[in-house]
C-alpha positions in Angstrom: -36.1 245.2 310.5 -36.8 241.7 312.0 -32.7 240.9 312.3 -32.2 243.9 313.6 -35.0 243.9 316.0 -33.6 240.3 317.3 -30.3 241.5 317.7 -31.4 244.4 319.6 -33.7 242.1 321.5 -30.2 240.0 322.2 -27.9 242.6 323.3 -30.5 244.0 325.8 -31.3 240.8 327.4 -27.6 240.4 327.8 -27.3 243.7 329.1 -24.9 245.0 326.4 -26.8 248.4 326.2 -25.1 250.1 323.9 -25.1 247.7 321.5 -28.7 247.3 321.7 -28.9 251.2 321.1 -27.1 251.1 318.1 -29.1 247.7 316.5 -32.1 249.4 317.1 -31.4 252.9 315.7 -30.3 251.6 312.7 -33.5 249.7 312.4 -35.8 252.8 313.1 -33.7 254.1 310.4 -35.5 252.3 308.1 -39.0 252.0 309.6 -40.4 254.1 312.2 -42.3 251.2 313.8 -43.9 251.1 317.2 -42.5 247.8 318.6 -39.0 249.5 317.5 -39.6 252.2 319.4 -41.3 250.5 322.6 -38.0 248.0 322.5 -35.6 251.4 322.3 -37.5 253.1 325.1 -36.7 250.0 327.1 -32.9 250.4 326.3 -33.2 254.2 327.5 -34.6 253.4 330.6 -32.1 250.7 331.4 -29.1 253.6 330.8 -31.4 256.2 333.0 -31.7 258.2 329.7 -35.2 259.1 331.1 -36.2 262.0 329.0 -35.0 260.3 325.8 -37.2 256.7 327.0 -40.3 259.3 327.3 -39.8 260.6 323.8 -39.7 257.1 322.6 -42.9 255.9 324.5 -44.7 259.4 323.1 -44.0 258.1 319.5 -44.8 254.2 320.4 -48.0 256.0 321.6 -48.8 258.0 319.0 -48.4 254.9 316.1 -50.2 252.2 318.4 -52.6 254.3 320.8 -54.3 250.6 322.1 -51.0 249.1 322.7 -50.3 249.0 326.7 -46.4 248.6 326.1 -46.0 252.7 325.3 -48.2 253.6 328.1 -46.0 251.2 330.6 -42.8 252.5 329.3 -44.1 256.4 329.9 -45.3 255.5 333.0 -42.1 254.3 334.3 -39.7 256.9 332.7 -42.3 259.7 334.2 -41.5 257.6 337.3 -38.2 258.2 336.8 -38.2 262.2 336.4 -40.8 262.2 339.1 -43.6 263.4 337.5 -45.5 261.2 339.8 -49.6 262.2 338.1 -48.2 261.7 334.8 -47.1 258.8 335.4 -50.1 257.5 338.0 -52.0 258.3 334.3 -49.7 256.1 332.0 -49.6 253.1 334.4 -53.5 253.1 334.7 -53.8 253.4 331.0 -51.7 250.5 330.6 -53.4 248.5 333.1 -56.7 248.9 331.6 -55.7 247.4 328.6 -53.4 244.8 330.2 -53.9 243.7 333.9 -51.2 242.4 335.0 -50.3 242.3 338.8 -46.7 243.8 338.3 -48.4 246.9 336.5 -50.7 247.0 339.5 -47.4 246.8 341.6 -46.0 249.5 339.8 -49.3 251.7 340.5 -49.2 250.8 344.3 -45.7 252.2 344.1 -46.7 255.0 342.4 -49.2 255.9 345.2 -46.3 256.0 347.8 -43.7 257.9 346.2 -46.3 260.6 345.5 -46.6 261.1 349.3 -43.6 259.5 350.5 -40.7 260.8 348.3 -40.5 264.4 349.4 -39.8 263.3 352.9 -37.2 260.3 352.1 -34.9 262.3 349.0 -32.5 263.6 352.1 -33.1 260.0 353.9 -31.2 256.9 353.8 -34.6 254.9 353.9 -37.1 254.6 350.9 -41.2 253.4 351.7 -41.8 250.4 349.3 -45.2 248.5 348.1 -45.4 245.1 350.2 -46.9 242.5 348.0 -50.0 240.4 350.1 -53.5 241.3 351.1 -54.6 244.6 351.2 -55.7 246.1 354.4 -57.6 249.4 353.4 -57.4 252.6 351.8 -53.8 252.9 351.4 -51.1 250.1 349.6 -49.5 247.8 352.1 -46.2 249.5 352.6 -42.7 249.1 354.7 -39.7 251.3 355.3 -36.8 249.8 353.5 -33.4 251.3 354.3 -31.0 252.3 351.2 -27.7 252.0 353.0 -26.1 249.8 356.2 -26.8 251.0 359.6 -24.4 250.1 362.9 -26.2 249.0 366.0 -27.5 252.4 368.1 -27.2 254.1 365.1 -29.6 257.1 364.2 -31.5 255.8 360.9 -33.9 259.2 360.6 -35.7 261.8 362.5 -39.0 262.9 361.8 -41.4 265.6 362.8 -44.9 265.5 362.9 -47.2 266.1 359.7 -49.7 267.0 362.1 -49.7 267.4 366.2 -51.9 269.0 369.0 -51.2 270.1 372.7 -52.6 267.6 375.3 -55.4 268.9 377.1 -53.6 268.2 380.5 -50.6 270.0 379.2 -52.9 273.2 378.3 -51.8 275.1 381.3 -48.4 275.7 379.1 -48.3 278.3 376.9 -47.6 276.7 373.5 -47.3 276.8 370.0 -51.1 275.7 368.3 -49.2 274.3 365.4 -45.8 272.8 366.9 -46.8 272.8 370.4 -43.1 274.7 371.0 -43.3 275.5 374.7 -43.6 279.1 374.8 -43.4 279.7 379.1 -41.7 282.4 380.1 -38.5 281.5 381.6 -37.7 285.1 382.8 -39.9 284.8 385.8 -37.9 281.6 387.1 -35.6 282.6 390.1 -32.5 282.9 388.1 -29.6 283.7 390.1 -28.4 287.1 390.4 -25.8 288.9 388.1 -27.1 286.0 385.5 -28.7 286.9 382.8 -32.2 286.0 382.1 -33.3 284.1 379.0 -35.6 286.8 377.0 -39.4 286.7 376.9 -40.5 284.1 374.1 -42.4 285.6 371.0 -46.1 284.9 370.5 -47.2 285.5 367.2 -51.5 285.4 367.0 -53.9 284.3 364.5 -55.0 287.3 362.6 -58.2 286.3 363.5 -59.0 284.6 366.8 -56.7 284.5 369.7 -54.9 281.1 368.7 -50.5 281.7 369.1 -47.7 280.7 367.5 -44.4 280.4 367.9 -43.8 282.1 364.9 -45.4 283.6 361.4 -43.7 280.7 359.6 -45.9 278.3 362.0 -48.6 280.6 361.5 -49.0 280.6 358.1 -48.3 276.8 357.7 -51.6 276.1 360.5 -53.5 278.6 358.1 -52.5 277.1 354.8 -53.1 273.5 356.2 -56.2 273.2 358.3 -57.0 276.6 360.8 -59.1 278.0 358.1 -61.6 276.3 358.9 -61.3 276.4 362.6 -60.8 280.1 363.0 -63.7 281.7 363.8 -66.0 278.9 363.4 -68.1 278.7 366.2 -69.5 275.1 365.6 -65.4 273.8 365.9 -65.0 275.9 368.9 -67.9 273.7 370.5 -66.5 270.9 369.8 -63.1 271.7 371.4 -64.5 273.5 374.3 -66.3 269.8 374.9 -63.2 267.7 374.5 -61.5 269.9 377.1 -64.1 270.0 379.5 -65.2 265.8 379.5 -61.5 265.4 380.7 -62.3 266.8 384.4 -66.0 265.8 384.0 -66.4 262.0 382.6 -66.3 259.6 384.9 -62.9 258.2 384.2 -59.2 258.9 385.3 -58.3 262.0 383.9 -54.8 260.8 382.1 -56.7 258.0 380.3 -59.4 260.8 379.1 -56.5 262.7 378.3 -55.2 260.2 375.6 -58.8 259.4 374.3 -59.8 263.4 374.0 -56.5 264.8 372.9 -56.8 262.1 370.3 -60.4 263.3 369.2 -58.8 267.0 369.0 -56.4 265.8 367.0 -58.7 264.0 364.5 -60.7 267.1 364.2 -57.2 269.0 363.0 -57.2 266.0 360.4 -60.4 266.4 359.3 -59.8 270.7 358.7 -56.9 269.7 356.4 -59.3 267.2 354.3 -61.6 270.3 353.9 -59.0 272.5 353.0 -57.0 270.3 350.5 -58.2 269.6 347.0 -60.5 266.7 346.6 -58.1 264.4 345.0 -55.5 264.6 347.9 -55.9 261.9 350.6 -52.9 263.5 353.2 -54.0 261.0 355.8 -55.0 258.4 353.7 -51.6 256.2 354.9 -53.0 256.2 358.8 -56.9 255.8 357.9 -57.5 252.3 357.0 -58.6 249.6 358.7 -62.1 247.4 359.1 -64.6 249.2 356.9 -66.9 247.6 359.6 -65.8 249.3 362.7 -68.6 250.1 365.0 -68.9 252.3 367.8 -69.0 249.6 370.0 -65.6 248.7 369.4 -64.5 251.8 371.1 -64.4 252.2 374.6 -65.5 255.9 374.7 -68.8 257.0 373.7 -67.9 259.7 371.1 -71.0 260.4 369.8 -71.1 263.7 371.5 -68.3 264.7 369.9 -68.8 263.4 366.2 -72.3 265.3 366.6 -70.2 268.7 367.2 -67.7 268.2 364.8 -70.0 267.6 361.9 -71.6 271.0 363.0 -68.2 272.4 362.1 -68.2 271.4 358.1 -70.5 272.2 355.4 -69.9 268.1 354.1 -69.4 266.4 357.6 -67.7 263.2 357.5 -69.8 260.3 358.0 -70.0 258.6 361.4 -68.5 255.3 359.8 -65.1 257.6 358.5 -65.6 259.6 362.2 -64.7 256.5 363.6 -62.2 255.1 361.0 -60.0 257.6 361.4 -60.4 257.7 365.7 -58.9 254.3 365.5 -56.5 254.6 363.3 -55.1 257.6 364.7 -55.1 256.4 368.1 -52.9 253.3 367.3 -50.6 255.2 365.3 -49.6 258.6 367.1 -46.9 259.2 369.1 -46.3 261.1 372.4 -44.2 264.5 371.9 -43.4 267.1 373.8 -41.2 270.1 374.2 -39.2 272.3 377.0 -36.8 274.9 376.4 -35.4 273.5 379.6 -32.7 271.3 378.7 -30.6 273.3 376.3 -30.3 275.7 379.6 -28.8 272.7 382.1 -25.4 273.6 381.2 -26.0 277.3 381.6 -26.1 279.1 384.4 -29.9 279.3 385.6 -32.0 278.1 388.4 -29.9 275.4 390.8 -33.4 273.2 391.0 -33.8 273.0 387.2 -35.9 269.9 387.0 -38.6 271.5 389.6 -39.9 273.4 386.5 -40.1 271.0 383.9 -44.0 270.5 385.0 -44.7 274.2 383.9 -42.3 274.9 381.4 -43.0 271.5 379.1 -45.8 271.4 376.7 -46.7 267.9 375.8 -49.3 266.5 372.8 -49.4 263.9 370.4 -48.5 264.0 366.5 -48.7 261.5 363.6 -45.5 260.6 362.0 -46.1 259.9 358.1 -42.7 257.6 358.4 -42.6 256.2 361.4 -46.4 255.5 360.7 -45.4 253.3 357.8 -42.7 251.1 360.0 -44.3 247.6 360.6 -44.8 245.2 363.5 -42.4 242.2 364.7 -42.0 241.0 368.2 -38.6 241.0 367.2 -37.6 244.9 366.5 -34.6 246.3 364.7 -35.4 249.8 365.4 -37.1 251.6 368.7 -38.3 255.1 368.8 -36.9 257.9 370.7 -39.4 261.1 371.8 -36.8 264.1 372.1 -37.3 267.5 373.7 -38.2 269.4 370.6 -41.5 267.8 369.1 -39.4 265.7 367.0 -39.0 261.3 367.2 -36.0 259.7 366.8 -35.5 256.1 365.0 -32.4 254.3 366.1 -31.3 250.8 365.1 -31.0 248.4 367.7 -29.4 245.8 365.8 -26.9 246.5 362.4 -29.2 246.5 359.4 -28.1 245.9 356.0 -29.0 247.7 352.6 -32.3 246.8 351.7 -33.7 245.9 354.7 -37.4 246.4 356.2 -37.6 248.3 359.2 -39.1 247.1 362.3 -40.9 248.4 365.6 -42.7 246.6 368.1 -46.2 248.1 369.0 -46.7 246.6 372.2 -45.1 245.2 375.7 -42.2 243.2 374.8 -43.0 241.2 378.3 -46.5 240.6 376.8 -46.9 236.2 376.4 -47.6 234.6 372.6 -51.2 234.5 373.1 -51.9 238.2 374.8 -49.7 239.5 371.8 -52.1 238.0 369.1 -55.1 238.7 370.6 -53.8 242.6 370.9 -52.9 242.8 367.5 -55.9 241.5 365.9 -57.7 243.4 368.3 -56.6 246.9 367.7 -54.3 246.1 364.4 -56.2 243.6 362.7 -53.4 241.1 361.5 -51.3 238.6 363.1 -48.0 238.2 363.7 -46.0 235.9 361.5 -42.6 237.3 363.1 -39.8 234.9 364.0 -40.9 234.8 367.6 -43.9 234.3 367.1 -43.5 231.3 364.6 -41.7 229.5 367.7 -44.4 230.3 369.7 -42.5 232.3 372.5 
């Protein structure tokens, strides 16, 4: 069994596969042993015979149950069928009995693809563990693309897992759950003999008087978080003050505008957590940061709002995660908006078009699960692109090669060397180590 377990051992470090398969068949042929079967799992994995490595591991498993080896090797061929919990199990099994920082890698890894594969599968961009210091909650993470991009090229588009109307923009009729611009474009002054766009559909919540642009969005705000907001008085509170502290706060109205649509927009977060199950974290890759951020580090006095919100949930999030998640959200949303406008400039319709942008366009903010995981340099590859239909595009502003971490630049790129690291560890809490801000520039 030894010879043949060397010369298995041999032919898989030289990558001669098949050969390896055969030397270590014909040794399990004479003794089932665990090592044999660990060492053939191996060679299964390397020839993406995945189902046939987890068979393998099961056996290892089952002859050495305080080995880590089989629970490693299940772990990563559950990895590669996507069984993500299955795997999450095996690799923290193994780790218990042997931690060591590339099973721990693998496990960080783990975490992501669990929330990040079923948006990339279609992509030509993967989200990958980034070895260093963690910062929070959620594994350090970056965007990695998985094929060459040209210059100006379109690398993906994203829409919002989550987004809310503006409370300046509330004078639009809109979607509650994709804030689609729902105005009525048959009352514009259309030209005569043209024919008039029809009147949009509004679909309403079966219980309050919340519309939709459809029962698709419908049941998607009901499944994900308007559960708990329909109907519940205490929420209603808490909205009806966000919306009125924007006319009444001393303050100019578009800066309250940012601070409360934000707060809205953290409440919606908050509804999902209640509705998921325990174990799931859906925000947990924007909510991290300093686990001591005070209220003093904000500029806004949100107690008044926290106080409402808790009101609104049997298990109120502390003030401490309140706050945690404010933050966070605010430095990592993104503007969106939408107008049935444009798709009509090459049709025949009003001469003065752009006149009625202002009360046909519903504008609001979203968070971006994706473009939430790009990373900061002062020296960006890709810029972001807010289009018409509550979507974001990312575009490459240099060529990128396979393999290569996506950047975007969260600030000014006028901003000096010194007002750039101050912001950043600020609001971000790291600094930049970017090529541009090595030199000093």
């Amino acid at each position: 069994m030894e010879v043949l377990n060397a010369q298995g051992m041999d032919c898989y470090h030289s990558h001669d596969y098949p050969a390896s398969l055969e030397a270590f068949n014909e040794a399990l042929s004479y003794h089932p042993h665990a090592t044999l079967y660990a060492n053939r799992a191996a060679v299964y994995l390397a020839l993406d015979r995945s189902e046939e490595a987890i068979r393998d591991a099961e056996a290892c498993l089952r002859l050495r149950p305080d080995w880590y080896k089989p629970y490693l090797r299940l772990g990563v061929a559950q990895r590669c069928v996507r069984q993500w919990e299955q795997a999450m199990d095996a690799l923290r099994a193994a780790f218990d009995l042997h931690p060591h920082t590339a099973i721990a890698a693998l496990i960080h890894q783990t975490q992501l693809d669990m929330c990040f594969s079923p948006l990339t599968q279609n992509l030509d961009v993967s989200v990958r563990f980034m070895e260093g210091a963690k910062l929070g909650d959620a594994p350090n993470k970056g965007v990695i693309t998985t094929t060459a991009f040209e210059k100006g090229q379109l690398v993906f588009e994203e829409t919002p897992c989550v987004s809310i109307q503006s409370i300046l923009s509330l004078g639009v009729p809109a979607c509650s759950h994709c804030i689609r611009s729902l105005a009525d474009l048959s009352q514009l002054p259309w030209p005569p003999r043209k024919k008039r766009p029809p009147k949009p559909v509004v679909v309403k919540c079966h219980g309050c008087d919340t519309i939709y642009c459809s029962e698709t969005c419908r049941s998607l705000a009901w499944a994900q978080y308007h559960t708990v907001q329909c109907q519940n008085s205490a929420y209603a509170s808490f909205e009806n003050w966000c919306r009125a502290t924007v006319s009444s706060y001393p303050a100019p109205p578009e800066l309250l505008d940012v601070i409360l649509s934000t707060t809205l927009l953290v409440g919606r977060m908050f509804c999902t957590q209640a509705q998921s199950q325990p174990q799931v974290r859906p925000y947990a890759s924007f909510v991290y940061g300093s686990s001591g951020l005070k209220q003093e580090h904000l500029a806004f006095d949100y107690q008044p709002a926290y106080e409402l919100l808790s009101a609104a949930f049997p298990q109120p999030p502390t003030q401490q995660e309140f706050y945690k998640m404010h933050r966070r959200v605010a430095l990592s949303c993104c503007r969106v908006r939408s107008s049935p406008l444009p798709a009509l400039v090459n049709q025949p319709g009003p001469a003065d078009i752009d006149s009625y942008l202002d009360t046909t366009t519903s504008e609001g903010i979203g968070l971006f699960t994706l473009h939430g995981s790009i990373n900061h340099s002062c020296v960006p590859n890709v810029q972001v692109e807010c289009e018409e239909n509550h979507c974001i595009k990312v575009v490459s502003t240099v060529s990128l090669e396979a393999g290569q971490q996506l950047f975007a630049n969260y600030m000014s790129d006028d901003l000096p060397f010194d007002q750039r690291q101050r912001h950043l560890q600020q609001c971000y809490e790291f600094h930049c180590h970017c090529e541009r801000c090595v030199r000093g520039v």
